[in-house]
Backbone as XML, in Angstrom:
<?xml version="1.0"?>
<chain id="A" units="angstrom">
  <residue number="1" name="UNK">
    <atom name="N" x="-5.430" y="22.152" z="15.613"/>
    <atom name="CA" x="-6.473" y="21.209" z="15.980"/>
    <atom name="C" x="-6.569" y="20.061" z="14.984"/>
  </residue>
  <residue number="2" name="UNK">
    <atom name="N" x="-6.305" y="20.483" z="14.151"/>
    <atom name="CA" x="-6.369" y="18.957" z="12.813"/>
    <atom name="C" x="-5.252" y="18.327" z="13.191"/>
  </residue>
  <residue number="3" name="UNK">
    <atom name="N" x="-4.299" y="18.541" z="13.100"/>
    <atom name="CA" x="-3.326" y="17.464" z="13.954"/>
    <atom name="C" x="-3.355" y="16.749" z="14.718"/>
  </residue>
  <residue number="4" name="UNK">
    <atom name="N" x="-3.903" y="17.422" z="15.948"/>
    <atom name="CA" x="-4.449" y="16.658" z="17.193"/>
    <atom name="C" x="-5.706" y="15.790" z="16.563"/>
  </residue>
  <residue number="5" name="UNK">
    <atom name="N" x="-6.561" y="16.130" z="15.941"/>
    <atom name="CA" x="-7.721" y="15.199" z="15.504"/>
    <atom name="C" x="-6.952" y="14.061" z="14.640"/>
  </residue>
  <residue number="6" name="UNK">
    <atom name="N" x="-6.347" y="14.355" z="14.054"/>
    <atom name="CA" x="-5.839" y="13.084" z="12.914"/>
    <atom name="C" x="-4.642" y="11.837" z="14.070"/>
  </residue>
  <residue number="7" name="UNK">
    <atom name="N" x="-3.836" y="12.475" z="15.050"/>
    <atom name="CA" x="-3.129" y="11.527" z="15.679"/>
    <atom name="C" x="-4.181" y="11.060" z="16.773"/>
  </residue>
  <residue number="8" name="UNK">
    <atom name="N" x="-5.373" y="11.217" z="17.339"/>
    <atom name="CA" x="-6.359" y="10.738" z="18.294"/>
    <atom name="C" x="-7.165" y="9.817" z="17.199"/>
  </residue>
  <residue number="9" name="UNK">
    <atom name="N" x="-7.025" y="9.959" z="16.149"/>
    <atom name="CA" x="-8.406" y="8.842" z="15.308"/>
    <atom name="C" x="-7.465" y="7.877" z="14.384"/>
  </residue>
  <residue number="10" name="UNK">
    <atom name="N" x="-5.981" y="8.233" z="14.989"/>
    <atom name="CA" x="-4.912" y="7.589" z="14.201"/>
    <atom name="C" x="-4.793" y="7.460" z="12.869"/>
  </residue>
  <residue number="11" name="UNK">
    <atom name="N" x="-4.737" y="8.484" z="12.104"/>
    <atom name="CA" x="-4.369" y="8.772" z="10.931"/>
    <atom name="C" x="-3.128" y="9.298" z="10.753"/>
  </residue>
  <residue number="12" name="UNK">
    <atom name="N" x="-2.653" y="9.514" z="11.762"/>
    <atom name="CA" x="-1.427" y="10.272" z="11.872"/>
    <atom name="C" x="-0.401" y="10.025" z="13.431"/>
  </residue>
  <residue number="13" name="UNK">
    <atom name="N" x="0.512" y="8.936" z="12.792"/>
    <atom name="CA" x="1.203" y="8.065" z="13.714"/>
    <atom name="C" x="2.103" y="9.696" z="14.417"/>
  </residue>
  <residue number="14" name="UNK">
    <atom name="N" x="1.924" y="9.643" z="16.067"/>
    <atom name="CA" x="3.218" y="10.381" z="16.938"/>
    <atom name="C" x="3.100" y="9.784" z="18.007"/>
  </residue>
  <residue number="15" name="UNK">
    <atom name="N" x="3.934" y="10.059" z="18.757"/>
    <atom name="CA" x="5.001" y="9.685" z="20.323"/>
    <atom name="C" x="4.216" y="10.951" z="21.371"/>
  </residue>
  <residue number="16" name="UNK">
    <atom name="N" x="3.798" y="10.596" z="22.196"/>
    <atom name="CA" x="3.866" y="11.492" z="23.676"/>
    <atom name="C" x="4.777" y="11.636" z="24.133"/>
  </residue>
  <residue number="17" name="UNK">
    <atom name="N" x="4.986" y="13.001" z="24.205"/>
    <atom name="CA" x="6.439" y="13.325" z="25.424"/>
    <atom name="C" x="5.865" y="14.552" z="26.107"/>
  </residue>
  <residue number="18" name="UNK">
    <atom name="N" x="5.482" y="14.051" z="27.555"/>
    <atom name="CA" x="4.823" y="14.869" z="28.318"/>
    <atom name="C" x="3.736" y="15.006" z="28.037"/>
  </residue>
  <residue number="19" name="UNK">
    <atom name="N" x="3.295" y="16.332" z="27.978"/>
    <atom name="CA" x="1.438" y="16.692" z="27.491"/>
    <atom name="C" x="1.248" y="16.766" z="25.809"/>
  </residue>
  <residue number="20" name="UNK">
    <atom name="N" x="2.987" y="17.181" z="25.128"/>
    <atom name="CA" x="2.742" y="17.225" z="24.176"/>
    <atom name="C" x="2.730" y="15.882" z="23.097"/>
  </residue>
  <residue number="21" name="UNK">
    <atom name="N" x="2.758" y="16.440" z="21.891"/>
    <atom name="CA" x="2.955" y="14.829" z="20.803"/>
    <atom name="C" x="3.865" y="15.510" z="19.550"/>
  </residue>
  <residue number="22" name="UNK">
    <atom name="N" x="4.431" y="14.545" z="19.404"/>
    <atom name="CA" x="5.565" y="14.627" z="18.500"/>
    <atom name="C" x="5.783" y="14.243" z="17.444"/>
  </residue>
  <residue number="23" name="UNK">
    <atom name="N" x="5.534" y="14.274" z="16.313"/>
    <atom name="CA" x="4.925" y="13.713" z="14.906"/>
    <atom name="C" x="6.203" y="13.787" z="14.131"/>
  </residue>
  <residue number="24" name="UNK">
    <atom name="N" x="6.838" y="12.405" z="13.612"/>
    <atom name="CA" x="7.779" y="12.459" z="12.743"/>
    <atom name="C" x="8.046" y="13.403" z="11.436"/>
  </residue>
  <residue number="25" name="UNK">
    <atom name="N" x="8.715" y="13.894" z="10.939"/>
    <atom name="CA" x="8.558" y="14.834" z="9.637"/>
    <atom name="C" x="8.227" y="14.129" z="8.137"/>
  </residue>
  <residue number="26" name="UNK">
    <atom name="N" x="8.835" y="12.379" z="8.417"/>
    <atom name="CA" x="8.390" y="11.707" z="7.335"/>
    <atom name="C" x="6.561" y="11.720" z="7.267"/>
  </residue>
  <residue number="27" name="UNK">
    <atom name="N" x="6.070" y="11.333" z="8.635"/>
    <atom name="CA" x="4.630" y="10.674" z="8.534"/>
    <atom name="C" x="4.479" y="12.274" z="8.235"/>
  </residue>
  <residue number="28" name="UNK">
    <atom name="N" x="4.564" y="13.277" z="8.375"/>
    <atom name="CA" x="3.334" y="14.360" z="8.452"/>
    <atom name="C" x="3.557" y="14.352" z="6.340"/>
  </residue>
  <residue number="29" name="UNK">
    <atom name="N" x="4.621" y="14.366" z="5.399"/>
    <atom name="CA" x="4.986" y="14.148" z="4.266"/>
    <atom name="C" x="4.457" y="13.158" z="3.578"/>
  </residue>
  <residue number="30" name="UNK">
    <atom name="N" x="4.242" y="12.059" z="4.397"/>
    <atom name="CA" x="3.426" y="10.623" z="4.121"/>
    <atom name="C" x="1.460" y="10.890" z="3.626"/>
  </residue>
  <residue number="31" name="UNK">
    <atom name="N" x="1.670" y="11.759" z="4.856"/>
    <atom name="CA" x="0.364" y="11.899" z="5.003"/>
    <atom name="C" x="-0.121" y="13.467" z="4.051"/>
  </residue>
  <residue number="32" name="UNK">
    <atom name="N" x="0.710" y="14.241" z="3.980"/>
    <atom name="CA" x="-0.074" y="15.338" z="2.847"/>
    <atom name="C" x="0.805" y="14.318" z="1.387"/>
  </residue>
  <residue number="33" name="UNK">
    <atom name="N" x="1.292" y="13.561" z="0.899"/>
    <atom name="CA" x="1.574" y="13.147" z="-0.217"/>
    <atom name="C" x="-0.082" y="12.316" z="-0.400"/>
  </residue>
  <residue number="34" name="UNK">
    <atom name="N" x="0.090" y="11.645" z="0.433"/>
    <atom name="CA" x="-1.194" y="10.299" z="0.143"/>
    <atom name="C" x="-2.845" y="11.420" z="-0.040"/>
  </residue>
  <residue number="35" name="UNK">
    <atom name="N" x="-3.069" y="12.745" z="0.910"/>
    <atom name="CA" x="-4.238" y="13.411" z="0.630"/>
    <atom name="C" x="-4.196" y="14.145" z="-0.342"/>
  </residue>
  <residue number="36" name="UNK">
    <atom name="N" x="-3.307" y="14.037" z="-1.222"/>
    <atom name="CA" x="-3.157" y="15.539" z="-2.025"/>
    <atom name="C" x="-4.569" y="14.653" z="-3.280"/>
  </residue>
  <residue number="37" name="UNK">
    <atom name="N" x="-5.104" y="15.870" z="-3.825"/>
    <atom name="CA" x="-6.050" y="15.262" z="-4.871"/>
    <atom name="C" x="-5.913" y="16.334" z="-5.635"/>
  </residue>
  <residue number="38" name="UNK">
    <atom name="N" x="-5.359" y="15.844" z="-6.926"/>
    <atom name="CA" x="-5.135" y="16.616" z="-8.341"/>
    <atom name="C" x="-6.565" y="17.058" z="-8.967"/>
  </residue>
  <residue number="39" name="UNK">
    <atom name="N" x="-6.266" y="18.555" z="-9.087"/>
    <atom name="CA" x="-7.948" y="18.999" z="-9.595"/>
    <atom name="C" x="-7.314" y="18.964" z="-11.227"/>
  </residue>
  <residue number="40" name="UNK">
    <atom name="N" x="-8.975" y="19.071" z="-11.726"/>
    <atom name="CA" x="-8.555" y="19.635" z="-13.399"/>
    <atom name="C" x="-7.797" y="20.244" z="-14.395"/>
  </residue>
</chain>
């Protein structure tokens, strides 16, 4: 479900093919590099 929420509010660029969605392997890498937050 977070997937689907992040490519519907476009945080997370994919392609429709059919019912499903298809999320590049760079953007999903793009996107946990850029959220990661270094604790203490």
């Amino acid at each position: 479900m977070t997937v689907y929420r992040l490519v519907h509010h476009g945080e997370l660029p994919a392609v429709r093919v059919g019912r499903s969605f298809r999320v590049p392997e760079q953007a999903v890498n793009d996107y946990l590099r850029d959220s990661y937050v270094e604790t203490a």
